[in-house]
N, CA, C, O and CB atoms as a CASP TS submission, in Angstrom:
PFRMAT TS
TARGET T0000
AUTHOR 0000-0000-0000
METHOD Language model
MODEL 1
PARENT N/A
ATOM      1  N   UNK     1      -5.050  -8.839  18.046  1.00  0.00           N
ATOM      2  CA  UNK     1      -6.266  -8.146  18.480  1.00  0.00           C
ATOM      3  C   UNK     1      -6.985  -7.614  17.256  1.00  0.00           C
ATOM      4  O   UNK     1      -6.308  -7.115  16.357  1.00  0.00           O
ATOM      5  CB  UNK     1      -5.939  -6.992  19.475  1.00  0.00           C
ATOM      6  N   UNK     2      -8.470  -7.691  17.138  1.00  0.00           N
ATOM      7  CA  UNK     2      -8.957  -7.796  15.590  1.00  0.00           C
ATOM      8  C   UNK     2      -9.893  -6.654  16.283  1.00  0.00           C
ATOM      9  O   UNK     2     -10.511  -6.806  17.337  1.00  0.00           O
ATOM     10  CB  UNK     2      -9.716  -9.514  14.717  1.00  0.00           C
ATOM     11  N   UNK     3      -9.875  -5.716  15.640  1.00  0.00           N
ATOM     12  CA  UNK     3     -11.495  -4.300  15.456  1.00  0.00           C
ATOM     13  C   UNK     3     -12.315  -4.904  15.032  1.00  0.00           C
ATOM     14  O   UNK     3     -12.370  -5.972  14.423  1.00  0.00           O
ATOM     15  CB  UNK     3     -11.557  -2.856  14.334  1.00  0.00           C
ATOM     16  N   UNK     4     -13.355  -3.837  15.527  1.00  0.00           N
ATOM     17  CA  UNK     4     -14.919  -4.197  14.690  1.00  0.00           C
ATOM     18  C   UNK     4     -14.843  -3.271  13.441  1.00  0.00           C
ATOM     19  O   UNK     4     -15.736  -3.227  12.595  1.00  0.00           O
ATOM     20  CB  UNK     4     -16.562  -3.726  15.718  1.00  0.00           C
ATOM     21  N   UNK     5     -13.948  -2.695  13.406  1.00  0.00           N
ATOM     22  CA  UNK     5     -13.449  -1.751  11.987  1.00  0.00           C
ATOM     23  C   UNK     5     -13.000  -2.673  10.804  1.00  0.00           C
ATOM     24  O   UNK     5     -11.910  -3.246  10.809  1.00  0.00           O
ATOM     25  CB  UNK     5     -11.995  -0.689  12.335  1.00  0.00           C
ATOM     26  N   UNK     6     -14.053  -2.796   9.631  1.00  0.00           N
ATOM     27  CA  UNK     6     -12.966  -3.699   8.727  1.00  0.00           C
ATOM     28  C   UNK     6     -11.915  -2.791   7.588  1.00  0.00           C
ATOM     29  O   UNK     6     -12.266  -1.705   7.126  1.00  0.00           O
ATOM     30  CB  UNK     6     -13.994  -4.870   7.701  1.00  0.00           C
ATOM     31  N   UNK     7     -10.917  -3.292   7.334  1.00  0.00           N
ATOM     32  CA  UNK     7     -10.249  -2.179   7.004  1.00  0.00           C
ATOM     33  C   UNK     7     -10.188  -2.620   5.522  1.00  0.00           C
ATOM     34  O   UNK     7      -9.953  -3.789   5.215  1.00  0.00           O
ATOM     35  CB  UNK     7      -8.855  -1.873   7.829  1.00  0.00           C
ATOM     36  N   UNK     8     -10.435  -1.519   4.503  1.00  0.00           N
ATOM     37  CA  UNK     8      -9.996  -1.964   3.104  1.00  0.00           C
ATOM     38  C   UNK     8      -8.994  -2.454   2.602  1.00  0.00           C
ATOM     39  O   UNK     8      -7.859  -2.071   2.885  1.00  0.00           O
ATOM     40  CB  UNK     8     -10.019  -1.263   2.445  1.00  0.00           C
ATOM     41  N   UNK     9      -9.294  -3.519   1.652  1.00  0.00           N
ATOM     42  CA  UNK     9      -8.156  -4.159   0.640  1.00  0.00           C
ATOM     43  C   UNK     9      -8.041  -3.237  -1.077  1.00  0.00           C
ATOM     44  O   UNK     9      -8.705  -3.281  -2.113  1.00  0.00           O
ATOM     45  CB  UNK     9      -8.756  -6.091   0.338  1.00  0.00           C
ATOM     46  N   UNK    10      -7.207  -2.707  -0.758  1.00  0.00           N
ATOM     47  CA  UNK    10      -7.028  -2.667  -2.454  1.00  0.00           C
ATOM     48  C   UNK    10      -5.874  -2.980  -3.421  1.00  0.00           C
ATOM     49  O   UNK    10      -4.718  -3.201  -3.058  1.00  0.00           O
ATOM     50  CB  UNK    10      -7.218  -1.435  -2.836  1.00  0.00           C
ATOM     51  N   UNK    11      -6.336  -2.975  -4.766  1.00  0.00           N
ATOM     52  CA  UNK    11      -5.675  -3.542  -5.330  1.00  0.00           C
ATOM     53  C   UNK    11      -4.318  -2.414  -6.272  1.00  0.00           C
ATOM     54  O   UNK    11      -4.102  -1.231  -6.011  1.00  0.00           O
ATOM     55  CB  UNK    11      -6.716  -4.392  -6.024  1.00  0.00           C
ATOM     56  N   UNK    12      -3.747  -3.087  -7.138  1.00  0.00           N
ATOM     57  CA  UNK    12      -2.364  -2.421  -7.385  1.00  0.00           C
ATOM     58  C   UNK    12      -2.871  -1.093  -8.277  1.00  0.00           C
ATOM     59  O   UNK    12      -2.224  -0.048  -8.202  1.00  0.00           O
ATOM     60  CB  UNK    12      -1.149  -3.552  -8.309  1.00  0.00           C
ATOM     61  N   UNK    13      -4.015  -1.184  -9.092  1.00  0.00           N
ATOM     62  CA  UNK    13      -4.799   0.420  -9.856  1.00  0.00           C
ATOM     63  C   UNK    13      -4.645   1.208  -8.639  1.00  0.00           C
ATOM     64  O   UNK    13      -3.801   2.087  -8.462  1.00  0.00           O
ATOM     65  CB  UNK    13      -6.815   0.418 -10.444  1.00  0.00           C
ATOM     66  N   UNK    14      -5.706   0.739  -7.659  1.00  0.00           N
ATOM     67  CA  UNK    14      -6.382   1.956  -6.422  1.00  0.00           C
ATOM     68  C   UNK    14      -4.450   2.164  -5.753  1.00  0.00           C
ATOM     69  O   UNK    14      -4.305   3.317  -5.345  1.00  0.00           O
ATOM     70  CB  UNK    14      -8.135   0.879  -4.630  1.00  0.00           C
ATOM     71  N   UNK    15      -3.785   1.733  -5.681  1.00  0.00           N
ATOM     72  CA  UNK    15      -2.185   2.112  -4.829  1.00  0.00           C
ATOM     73  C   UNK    15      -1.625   3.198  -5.769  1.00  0.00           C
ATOM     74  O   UNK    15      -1.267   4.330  -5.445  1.00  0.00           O
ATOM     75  CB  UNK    15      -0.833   0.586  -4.726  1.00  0.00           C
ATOM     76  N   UNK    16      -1.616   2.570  -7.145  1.00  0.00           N
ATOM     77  CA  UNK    16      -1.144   3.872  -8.145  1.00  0.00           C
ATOM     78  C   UNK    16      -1.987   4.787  -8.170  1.00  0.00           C
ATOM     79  O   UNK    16      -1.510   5.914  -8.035  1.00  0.00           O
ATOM     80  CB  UNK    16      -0.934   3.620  -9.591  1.00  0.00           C
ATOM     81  N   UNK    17      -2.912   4.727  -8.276  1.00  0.00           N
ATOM     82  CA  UNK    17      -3.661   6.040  -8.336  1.00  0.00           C
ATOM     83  C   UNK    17      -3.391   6.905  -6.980  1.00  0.00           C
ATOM     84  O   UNK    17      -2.805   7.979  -7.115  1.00  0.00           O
ATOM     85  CB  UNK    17      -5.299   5.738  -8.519  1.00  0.00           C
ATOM     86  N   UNK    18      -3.847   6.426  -5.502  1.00  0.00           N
ATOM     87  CA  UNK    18      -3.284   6.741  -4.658  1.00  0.00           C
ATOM     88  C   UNK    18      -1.864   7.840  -4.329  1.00  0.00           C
ATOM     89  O   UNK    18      -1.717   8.883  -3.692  1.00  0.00           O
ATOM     90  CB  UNK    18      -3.251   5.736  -4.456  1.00  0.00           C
ATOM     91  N   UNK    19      -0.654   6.624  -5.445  1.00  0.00           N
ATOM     92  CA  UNK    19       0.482   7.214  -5.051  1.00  0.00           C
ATOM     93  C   UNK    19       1.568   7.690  -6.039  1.00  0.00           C
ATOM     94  O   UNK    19       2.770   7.955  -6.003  1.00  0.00           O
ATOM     95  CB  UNK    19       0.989   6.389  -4.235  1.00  0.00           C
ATOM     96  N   UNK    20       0.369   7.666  -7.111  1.00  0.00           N
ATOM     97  CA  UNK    20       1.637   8.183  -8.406  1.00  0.00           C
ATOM     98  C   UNK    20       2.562   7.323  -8.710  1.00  0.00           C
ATOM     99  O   UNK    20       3.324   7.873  -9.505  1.00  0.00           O
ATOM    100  CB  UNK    20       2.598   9.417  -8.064  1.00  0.00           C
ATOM    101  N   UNK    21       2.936   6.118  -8.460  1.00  0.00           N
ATOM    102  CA  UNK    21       3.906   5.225  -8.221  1.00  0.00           C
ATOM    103  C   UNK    21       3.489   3.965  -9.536  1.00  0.00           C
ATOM    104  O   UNK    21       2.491   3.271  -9.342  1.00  0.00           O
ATOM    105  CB  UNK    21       3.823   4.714  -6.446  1.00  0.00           C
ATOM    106  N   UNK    22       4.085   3.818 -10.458  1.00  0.00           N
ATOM    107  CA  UNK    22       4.335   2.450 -11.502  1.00  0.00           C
ATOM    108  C   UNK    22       4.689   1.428 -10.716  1.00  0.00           C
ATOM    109  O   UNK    22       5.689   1.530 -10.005  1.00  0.00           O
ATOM    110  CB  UNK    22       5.535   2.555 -12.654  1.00  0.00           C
ATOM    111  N   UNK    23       3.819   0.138 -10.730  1.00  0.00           N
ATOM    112  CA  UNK    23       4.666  -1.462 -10.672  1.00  0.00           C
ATOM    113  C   UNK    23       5.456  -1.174 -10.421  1.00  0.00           C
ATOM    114  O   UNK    23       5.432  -0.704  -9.283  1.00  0.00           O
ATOM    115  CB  UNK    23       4.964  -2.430 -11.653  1.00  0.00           C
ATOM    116  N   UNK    24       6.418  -1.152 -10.906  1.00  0.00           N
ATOM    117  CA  UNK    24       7.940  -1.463 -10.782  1.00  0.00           C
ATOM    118  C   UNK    24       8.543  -0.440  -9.889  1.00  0.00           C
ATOM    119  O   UNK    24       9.712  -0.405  -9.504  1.00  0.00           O
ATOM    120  CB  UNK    24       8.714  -1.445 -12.212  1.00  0.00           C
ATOM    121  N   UNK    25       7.464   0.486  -9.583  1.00  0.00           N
ATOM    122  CA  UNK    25       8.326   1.269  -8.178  1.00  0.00           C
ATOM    123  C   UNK    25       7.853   0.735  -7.243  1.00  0.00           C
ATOM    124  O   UNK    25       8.602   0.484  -6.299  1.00  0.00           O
ATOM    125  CB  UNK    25       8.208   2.860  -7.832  1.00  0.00           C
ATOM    126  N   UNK    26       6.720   0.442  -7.183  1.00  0.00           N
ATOM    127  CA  UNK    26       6.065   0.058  -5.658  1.00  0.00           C
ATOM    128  C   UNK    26       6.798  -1.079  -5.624  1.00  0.00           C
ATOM    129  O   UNK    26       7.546  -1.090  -4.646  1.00  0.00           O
ATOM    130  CB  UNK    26       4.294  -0.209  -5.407  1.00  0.00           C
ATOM    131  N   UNK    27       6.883  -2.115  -6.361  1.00  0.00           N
ATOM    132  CA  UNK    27       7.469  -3.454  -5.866  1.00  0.00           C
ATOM    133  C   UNK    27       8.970  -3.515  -5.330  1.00  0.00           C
ATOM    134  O   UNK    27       9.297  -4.465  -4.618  1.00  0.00           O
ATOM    135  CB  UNK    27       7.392  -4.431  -7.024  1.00  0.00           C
ATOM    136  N   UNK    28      10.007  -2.389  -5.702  1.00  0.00           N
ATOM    137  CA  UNK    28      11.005  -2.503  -5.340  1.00  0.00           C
ATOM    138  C   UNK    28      11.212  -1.388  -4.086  1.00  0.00           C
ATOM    139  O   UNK    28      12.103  -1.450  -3.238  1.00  0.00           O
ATOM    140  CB  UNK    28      11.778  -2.486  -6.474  1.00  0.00           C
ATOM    141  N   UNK    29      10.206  -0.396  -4.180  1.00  0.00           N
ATOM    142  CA  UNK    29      10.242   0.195  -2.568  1.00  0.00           C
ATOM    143  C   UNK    29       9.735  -0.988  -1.427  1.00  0.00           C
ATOM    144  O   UNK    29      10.481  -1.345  -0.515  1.00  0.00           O
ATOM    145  CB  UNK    29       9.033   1.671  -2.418  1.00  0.00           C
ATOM    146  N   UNK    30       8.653  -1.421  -1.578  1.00  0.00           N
ATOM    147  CA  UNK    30       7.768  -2.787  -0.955  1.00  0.00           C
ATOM    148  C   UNK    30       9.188  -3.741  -0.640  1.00  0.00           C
ATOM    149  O   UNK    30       9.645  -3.781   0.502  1.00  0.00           O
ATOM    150  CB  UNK    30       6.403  -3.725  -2.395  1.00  0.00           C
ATOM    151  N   UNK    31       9.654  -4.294  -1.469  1.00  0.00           N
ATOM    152  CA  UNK    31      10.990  -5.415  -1.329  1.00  0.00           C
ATOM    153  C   UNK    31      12.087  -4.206  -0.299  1.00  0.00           C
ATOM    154  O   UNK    31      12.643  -4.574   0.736  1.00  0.00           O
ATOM    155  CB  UNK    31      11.928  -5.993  -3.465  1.00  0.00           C
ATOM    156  N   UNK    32      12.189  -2.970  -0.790  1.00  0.00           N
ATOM    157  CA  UNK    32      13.277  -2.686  -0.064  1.00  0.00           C
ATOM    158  C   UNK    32      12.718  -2.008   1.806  1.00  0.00           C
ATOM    159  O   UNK    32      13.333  -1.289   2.592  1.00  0.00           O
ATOM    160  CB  UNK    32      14.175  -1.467  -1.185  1.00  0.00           C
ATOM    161  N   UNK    33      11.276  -2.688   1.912  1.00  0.00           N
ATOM    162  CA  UNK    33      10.967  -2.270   3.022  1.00  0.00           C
ATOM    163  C   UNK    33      10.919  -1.315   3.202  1.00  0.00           C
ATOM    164  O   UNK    33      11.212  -1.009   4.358  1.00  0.00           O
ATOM    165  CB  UNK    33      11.391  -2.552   3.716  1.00  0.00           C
ATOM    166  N   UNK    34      10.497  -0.054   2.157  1.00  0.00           N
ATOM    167  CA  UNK    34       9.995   1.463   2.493  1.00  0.00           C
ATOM    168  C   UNK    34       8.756   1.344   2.053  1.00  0.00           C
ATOM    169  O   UNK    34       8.337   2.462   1.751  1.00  0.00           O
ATOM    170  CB  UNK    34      10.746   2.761   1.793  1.00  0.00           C
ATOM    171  N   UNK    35       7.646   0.173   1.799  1.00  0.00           N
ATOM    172  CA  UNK    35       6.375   0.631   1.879  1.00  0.00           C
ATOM    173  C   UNK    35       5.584  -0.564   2.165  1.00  0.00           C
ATOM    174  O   UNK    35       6.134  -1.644   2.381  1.00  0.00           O
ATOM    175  CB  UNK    35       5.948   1.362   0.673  1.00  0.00           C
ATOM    176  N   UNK    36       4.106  -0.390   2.176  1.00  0.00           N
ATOM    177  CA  UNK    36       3.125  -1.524   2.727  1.00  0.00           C
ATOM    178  C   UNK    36       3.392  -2.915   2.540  1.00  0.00           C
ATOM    179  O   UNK    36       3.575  -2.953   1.324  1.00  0.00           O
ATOM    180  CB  UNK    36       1.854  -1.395   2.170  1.00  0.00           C
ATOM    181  N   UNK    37       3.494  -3.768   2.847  1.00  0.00           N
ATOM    182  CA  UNK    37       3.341  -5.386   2.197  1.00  0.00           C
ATOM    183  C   UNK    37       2.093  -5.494   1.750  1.00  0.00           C
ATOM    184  O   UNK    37       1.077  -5.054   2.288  1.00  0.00           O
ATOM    185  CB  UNK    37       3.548  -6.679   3.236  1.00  0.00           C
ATOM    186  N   UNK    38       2.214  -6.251   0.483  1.00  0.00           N
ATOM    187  CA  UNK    38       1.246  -6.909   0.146  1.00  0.00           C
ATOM    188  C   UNK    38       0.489  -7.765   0.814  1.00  0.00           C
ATOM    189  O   UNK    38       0.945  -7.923   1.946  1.00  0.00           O
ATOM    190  CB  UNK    38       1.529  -7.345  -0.599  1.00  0.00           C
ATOM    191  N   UNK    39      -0.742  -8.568   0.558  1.00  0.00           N
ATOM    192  CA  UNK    39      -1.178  -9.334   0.813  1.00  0.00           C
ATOM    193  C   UNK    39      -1.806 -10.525  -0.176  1.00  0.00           C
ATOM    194  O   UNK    39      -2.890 -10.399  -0.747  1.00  0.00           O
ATOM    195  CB  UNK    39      -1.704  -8.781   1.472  1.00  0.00           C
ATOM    196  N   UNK    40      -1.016 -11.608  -0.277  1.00  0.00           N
ATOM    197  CA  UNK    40      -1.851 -12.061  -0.946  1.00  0.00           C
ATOM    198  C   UNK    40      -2.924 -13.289  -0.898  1.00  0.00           C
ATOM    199  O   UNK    40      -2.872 -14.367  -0.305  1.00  0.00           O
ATOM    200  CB  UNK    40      -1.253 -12.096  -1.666  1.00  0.00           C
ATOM    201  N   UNK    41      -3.952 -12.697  -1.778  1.00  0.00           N
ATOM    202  CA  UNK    41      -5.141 -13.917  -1.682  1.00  0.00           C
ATOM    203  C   UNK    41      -5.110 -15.124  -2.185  1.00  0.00           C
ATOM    204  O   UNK    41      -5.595 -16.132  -1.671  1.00  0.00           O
ATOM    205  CB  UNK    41      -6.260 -13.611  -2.214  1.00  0.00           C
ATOM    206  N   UNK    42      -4.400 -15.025  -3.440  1.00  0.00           N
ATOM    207  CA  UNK    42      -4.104 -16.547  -3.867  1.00  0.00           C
ATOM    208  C   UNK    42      -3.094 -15.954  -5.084  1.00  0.00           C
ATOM    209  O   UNK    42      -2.966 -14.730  -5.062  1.00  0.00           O
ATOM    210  CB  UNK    42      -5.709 -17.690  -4.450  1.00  0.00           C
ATOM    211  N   UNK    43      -2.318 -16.716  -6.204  1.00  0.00           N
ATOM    212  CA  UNK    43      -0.893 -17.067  -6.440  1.00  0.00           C
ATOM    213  C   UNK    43      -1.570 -15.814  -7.459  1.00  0.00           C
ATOM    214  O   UNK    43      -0.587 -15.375  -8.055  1.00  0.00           O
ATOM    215  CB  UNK    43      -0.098 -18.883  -6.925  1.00  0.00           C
ATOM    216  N   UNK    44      -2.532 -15.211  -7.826  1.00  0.00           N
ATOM    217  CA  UNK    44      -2.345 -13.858  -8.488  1.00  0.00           C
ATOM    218  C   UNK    44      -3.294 -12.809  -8.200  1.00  0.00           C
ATOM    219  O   UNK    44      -3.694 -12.081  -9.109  1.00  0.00           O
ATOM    220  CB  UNK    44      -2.359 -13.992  -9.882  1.00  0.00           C
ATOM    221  N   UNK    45      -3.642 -12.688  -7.146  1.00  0.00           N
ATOM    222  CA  UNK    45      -4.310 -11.749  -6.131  1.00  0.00           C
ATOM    223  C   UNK    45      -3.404 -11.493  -5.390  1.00  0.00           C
ATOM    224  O   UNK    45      -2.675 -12.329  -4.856  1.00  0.00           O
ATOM    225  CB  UNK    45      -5.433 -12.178  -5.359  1.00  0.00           C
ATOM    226  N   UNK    46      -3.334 -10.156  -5.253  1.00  0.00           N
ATOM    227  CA  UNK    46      -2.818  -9.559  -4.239  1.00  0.00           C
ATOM    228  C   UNK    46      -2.930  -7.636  -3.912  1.00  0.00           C
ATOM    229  O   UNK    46      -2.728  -6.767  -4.761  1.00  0.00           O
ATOM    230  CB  UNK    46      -1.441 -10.096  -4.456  1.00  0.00           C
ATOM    231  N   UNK    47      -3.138  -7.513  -3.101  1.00  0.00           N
ATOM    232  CA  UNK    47      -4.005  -6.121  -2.183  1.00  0.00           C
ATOM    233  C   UNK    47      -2.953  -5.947  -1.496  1.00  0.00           C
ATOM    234  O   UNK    47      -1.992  -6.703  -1.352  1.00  0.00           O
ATOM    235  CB  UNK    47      -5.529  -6.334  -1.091  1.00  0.00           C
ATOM    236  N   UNK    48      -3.209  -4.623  -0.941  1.00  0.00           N
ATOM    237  CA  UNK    48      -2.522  -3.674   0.193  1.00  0.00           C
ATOM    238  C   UNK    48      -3.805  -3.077   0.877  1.00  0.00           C
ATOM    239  O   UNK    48      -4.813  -2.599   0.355  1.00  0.00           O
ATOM    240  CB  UNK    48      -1.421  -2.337  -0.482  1.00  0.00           C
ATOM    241  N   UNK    49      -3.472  -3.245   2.191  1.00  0.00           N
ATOM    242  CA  UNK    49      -4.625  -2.138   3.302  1.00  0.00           C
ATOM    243  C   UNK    49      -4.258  -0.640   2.721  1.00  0.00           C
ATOM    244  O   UNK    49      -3.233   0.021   2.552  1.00  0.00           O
ATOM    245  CB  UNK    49      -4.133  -2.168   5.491  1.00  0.00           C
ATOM    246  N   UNK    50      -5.567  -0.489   2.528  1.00  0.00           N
ATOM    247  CA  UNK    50      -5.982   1.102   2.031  1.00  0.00           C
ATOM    248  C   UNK    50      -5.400   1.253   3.503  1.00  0.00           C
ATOM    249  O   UNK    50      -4.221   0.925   3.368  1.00  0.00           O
ATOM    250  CB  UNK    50      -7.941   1.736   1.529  1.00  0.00           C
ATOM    251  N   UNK    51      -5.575   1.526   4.628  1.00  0.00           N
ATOM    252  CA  UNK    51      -5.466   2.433   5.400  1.00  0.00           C
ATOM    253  C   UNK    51      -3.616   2.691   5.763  1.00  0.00           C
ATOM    254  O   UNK    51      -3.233   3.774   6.205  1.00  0.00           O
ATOM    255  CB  UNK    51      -6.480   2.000   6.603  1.00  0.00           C
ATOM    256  N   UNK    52      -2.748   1.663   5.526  1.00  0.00           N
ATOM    257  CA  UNK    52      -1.405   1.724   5.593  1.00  0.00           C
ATOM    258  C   UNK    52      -0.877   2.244   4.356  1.00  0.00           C
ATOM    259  O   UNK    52       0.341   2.380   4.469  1.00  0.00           O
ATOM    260  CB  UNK    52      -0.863   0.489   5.913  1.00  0.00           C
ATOM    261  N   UNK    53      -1.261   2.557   3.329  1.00  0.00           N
ATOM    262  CA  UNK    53      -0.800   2.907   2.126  1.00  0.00           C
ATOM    263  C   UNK    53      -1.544   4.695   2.183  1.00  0.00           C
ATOM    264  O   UNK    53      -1.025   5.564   1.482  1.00  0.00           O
ATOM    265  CB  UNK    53      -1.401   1.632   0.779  1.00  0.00           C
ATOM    266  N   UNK    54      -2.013   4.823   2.530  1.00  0.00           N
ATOM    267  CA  UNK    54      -2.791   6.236   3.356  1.00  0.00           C
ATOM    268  C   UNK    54      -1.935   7.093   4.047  1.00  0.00           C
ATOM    269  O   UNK    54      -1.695   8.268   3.767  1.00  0.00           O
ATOM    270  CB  UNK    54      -3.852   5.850   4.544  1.00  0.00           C
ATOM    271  N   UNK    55      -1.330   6.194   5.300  1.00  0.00           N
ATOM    272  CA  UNK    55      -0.790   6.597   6.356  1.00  0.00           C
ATOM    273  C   UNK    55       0.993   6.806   5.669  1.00  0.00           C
ATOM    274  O   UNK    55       1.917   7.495   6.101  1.00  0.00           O
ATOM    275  CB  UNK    55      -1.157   5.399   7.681  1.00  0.00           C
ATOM    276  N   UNK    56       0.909   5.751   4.281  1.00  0.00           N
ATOM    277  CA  UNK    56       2.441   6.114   3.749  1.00  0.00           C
ATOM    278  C   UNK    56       2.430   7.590   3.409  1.00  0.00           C
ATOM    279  O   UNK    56       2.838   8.467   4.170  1.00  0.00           O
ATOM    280  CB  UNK    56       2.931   5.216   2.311  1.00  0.00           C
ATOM    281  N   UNK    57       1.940   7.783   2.227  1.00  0.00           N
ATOM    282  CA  UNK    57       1.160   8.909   1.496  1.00  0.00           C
ATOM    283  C   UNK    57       1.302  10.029   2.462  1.00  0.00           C
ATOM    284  O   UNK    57       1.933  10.992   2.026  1.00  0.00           O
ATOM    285  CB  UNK    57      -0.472   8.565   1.161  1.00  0.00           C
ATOM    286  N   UNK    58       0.748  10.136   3.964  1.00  0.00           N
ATOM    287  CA  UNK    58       0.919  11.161   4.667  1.00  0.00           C
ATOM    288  C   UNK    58       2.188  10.705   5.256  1.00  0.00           C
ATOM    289  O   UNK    58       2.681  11.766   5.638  1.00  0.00           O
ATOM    290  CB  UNK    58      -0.208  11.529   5.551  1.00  0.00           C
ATOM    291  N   UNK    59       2.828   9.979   5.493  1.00  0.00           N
ATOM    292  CA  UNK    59       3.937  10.234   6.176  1.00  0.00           C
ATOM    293  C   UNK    59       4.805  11.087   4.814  1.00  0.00           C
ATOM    294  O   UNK    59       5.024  12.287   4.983  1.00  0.00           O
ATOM    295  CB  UNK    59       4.641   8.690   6.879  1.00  0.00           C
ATOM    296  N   UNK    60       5.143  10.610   3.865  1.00  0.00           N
ATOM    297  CA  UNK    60       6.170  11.414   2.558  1.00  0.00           C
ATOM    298  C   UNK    60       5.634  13.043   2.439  1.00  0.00           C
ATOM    299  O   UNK    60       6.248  14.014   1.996  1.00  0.00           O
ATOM    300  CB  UNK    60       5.858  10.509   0.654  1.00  0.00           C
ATOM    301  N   UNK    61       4.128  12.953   3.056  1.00  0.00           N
ATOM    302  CA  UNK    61       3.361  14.088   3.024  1.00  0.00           C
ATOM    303  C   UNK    61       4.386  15.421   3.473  1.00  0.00           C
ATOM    304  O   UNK    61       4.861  16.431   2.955  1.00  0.00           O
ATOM    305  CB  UNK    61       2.049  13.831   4.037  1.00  0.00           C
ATOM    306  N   UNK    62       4.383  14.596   4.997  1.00  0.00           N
ATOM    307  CA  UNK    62       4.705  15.331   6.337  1.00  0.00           C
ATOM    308  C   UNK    62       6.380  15.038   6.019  1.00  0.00           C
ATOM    309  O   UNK    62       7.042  15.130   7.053  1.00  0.00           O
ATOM    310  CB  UNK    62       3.889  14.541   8.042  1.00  0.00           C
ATOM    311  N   UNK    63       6.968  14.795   5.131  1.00  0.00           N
ATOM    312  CA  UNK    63       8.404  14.515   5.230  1.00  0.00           C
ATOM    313  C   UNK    63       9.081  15.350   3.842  1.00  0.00           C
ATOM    314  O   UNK    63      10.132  15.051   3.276  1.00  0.00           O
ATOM    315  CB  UNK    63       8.676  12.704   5.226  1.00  0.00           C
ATOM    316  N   UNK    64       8.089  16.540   3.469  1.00  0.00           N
ATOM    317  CA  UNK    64       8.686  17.636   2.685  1.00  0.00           C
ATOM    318  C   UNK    64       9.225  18.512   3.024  1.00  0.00           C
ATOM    319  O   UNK    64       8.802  18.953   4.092  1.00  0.00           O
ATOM    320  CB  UNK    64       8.116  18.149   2.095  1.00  0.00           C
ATOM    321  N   UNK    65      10.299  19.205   2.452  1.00  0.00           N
ATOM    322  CA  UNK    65      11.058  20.476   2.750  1.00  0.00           C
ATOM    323  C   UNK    65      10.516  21.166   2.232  1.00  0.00           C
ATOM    324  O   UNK    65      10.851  22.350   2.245  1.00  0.00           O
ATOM    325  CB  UNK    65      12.285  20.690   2.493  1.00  0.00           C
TER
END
């Protein structure tokens, strides 16, 4: 089921900036299935939905002591 909402793509700068997070963390949280999948556009493009990388961000938000 597709919205009339298009939802942003961004790339691996806009995720770090986002999430404080280096390459090499996001890719091995991402592989270990604690964060967004990528998407990719072709064999060296590749984005994450702004709005699921958002919703990570507030979930770790909401998951402080």
């Amino acid at each position: 089921v597709y919205s009339n909402m298009t939802q942003s793509l961004i790339d691996y700068k806009a995720v770090s900036n986002l999430t404080g997070l280096s390459r090499s963390t996001i890719y091995r949280i991402e592989m270990a299935g604690n964060f967004p999948k990528r998407i990719a556009l072709s064999n060296r493009c590749v984005r994450w939905p702004l709005l699921e990388v958002e919703e990570w961000v507030i979930q770790k938000m909401e998951g402080r002591a």
